[in-house]
N, C-alpha and C positions, 0 to 999 in steps of 0.2 A: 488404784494404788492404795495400800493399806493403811490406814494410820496407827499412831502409837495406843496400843489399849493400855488403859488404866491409868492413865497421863491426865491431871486437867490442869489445861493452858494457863498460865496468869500474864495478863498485860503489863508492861514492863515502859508502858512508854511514860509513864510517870516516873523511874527511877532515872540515872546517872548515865544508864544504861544509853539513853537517847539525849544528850549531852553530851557535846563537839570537846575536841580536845587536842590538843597538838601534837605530833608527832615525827621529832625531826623536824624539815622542812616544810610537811605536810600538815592539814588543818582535818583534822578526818568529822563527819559529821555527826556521826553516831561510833559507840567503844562495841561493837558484833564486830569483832575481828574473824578473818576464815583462817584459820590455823593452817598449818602446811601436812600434807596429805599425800603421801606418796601412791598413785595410782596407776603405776604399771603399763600407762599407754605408749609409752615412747617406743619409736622403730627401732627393730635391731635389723643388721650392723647400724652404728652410729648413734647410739643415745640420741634422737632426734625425734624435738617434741611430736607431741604427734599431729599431720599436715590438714586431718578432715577432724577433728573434735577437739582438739585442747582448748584449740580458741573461743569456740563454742562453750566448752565447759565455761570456761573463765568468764566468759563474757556475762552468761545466765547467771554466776554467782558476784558478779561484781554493776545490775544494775541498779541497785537501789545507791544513787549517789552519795560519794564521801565515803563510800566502802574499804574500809583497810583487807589488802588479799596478801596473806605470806604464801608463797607459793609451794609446792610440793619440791622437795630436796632437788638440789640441781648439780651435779657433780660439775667443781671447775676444771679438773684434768681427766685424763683416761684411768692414770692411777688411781683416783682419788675413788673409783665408783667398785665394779663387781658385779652390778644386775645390768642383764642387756635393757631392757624395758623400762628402763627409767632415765631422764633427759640428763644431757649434758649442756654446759653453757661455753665450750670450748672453742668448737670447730663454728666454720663460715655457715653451715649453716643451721646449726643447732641453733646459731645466735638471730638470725633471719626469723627462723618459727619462733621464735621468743619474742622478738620485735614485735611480731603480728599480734602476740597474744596481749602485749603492753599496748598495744595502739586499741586494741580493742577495750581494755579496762578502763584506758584514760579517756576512750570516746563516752562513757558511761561516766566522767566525774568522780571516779576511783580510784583506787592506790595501790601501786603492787612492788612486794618486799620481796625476792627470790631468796628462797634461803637455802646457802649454800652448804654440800654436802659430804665428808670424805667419809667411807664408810669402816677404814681398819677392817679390826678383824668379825665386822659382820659382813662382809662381803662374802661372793661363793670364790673359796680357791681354786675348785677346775676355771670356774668362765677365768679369772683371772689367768690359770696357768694359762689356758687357751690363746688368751692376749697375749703371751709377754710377758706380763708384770706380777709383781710382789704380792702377795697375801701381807699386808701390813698391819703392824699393831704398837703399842708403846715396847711391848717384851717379847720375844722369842717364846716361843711353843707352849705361852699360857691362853688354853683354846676356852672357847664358850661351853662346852662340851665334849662327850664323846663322839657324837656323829659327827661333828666338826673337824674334829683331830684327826678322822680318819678321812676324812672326805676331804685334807689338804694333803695326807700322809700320801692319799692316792694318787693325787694330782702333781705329786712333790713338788708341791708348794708350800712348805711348811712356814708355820706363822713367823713373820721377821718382826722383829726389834727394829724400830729402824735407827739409823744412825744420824749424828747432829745436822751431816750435810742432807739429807732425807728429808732433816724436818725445813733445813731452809728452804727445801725445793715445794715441800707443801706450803709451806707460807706466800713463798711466790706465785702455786697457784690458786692461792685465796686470793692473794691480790689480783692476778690475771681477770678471774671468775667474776671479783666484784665491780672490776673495768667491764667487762663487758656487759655487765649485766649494767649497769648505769648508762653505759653507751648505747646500749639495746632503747634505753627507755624509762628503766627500774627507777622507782623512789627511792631507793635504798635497798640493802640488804641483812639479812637473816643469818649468822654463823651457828651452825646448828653445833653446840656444846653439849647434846643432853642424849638422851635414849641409846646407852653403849654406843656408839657413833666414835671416829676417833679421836677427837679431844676429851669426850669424855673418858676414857681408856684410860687417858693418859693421870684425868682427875682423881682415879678412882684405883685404890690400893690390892685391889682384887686383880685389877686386867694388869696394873704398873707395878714391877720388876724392878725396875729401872736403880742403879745407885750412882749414877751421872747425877747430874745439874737441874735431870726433869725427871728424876724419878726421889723418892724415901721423904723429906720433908710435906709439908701442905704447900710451902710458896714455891719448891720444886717443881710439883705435880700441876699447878696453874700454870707455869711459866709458858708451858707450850702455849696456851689459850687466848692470853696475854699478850705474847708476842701477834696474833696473829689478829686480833685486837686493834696493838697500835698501830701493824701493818693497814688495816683497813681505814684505819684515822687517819692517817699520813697520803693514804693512796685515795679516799673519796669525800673525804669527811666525818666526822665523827656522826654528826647528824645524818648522815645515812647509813650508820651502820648499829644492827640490833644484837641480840644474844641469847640463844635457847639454852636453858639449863634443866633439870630434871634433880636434886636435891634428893628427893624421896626413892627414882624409880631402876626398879629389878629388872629390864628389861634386858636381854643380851648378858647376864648375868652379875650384873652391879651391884653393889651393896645397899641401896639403898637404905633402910630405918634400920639395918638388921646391925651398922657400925653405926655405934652413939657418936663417935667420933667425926662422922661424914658432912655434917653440919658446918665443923670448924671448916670444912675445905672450902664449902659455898660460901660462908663467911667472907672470908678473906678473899676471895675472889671477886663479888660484889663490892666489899672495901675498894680493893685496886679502881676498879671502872670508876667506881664515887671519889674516888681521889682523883685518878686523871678530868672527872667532870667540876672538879675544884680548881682544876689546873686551866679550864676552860674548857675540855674537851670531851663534855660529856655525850655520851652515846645516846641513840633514839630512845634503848625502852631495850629491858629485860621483858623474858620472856620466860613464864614459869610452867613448866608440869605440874599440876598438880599430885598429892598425895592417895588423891580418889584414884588416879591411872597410873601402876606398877608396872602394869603390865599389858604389852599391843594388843594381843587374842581376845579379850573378854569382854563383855557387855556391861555397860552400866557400870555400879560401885564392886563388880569382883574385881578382887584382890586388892583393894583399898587399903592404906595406911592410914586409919582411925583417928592414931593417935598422932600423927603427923601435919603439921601446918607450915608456908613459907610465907605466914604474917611478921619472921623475923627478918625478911628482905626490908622493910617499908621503914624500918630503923637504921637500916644504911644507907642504902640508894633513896636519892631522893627525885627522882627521872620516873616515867611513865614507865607502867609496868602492864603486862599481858597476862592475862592467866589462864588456864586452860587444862578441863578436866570434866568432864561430865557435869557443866551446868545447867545445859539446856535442859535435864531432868530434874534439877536444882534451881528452879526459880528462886527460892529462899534465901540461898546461898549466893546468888547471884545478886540479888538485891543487897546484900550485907557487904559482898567484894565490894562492890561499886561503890558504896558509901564513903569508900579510902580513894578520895577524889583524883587520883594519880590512877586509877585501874581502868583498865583495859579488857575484855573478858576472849578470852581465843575460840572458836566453836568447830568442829571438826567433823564426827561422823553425820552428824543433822544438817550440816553443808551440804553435804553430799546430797542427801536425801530432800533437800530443802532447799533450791536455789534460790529462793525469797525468803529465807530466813528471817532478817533483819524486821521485816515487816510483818512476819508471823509472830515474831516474837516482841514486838512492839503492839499487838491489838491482841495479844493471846489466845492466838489463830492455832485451830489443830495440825499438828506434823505427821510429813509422810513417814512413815517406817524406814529402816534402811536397810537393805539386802546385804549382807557382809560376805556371803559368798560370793558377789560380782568387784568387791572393792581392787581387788587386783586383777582380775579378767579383761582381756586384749581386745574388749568388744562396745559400743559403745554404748548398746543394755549398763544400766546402772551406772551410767556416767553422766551423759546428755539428756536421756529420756525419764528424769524423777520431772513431774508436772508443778508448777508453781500453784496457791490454791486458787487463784483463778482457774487455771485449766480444771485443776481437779473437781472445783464446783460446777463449770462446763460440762465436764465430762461425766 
């Protein structure tokens, strides 16, 4: 197994880094949070996690005890998803293989967030038309793209706007999604708001259309997010429910740093949850993208926003916060996050590649490289088999 060249490791186990801290319900033991990772193994038909490795994966990254794991996207309805090969938490037994894999985290002393998924208009519109269902988005026929546009035009599946009742129904099954996923086992859950996903759509003035009640204002364009927010507070507890945002990033075609203006939206969006956590009902832990990652495709610091920071989170909310963006190449930076006693640090492609993470990066232990041509591959090469560096010094 390769390691990283030109990398030298720094021990971390003197910072904040290895410093227990609370989370929700949960006491986690160390802030190496596993960021959520969407990895393509799930059976098709049936969004169903997958029966011979997921648990496996999860388990190898969740035994270093006190382990926070946000889990890889989980669609709560059929509607909500688009790609065959990614889980759902829907059906009898999507929710079974998900059990197994929470039984296996918590047998290890660990913690697991599913964070839950609906994709709009980054889904594919054939597999959708295929199913049935809607190519959904905040606005009619504003696509990601041109190959996009053609690729629902083909399918006629053309992008929907959805309507009020639409949105009630995805609220419902946010709430469905985070029932089961607590009923399964879950510490809580993950509302994924960030990386063109569909709440972010709805945040965001480029994909949102809209001149109803959830589109043209900033308190408009949250309101979906919000709603779906209190729905999870009312339906599990505010302490089990978290929040992925993305402020900075271009992904799916967002505005990211490129509207000076985009800032006010995440503003006042963090406001609201730090107000409802004034009201008593504060949520577990935002959960930030960093400005280092715009964009899914690339390595390291390309396509970085330089000039962009969400150190203006930590003057509003005052709840634990996650962060995540290329630190594990960023020891420096790392150590400086964590010094803002409320941080969290999220780690993601070096997970993968490093199922003992926590502990490599606690004695500043050299990492295994990571294949990125296997991160979505239906095989269990570059899933199950990165060696921990005991193996590798074994081996």
């Amino acid at each position: 197994m390769p390691l990283v060249k030109d990398f030298k490791p720094v021990a971390l186990k003197n910072t904040n880094l290895f410093k227990p801290i609370k989370v929700g319900n949960t006491q986690v033991e160390h802030r190496v949070v596993m960021a959520p990772l969407t990895r393509m193994r799930a059976h098709h038909p049936g969004n169903i996690p997958n029966r011979d490795w997921a648990a496996e994966y999860y388990d190898q990254r969740s035994k270093r005890k006190g382990t926070m794991i946000v889990t890889e996207g989980v669609f709560p309805s059929a509607q909500s998803g688009g790609y065959d090969n990614a889980p759902g938490i829907w059906s009898k037994e999507q929710i079974e293989q998900w059990s197994k894999i929470f039984d296996r985290i918590h047998a290890n002393g660990s913690f697991v967030w599913p964070q839950l998924w609906v994709l709009g208009r980054q889904a594919f519109p054939d597999s959708l038309a295929r199913d049935g269902l809607r190519y959904d988005s905040a606005s009619d026929d504003v696509y990601i793209d041109a190959e996009t546009e053609q690729r629902a035009k083909e399918a006629k599946n053309p992008q929907h706007g959805i309507t009020k009742d639409e949105i009630k129904q995805y609220v419902k099954d946010y709430i469905q999604g985070a029932k089961n996923s607590v009923n399964a086992g879950a510490d809580g859950v993950e509302i994924h708001s960030a990386n063109s996903y569909l709440l972010n759509q709805f945040l965001d003035p480029i994909s949102n259309k809209r001149t109803d009640e959830y589109g043209g204002s900033i308190e408009n364009r949250a309101r979906f997010a919000l709603e779906v927010v209190d729905a999870l507070i009312d339906a599990i507890g505010a302490e089990r429910v978290g929040i992925r945002l993305s402020p900075w990033g271009r992904i799916g075609g967002m505005s990211g740093g490129s509207d000076p203006t985009l800032l006010a939206q995440f503003a006042y969006l963090v406001g609201e949850l730090e107000k409802r956590a004034k009201e008593g009902k504060r949520i577990a832990y935002i959960h930030l993208v960093e400005p280092r990652i715009t964009e899914w495709d690339v390595d390291y610091d390309a396509g970085s926003n330089e000039n962009g920071t969400n150190d203006f989170i930590y003057s509003i909310w005052k709840g634990p916060i996650i962060r995540a963006g290329n630190f594990t190449l960023n020891p420096e930076e790392t150590t400086k996050a964590v010094s803002m006693d409320r941080t969290l640090i999220g780690y993601g492609r070096f997970f993968i590649s490093n199922p003992d993470l926590p502990d490599r990066l606690e004695n500043g232990s050299p990492l295994n490289a990571y294949d990125r041509s296997s991160f979505y591959s239906f095989t269990k090469e570059g899933y199950t088999d990165y060696p921990t560096l005991e193996e590798a010094l074994k081996a």
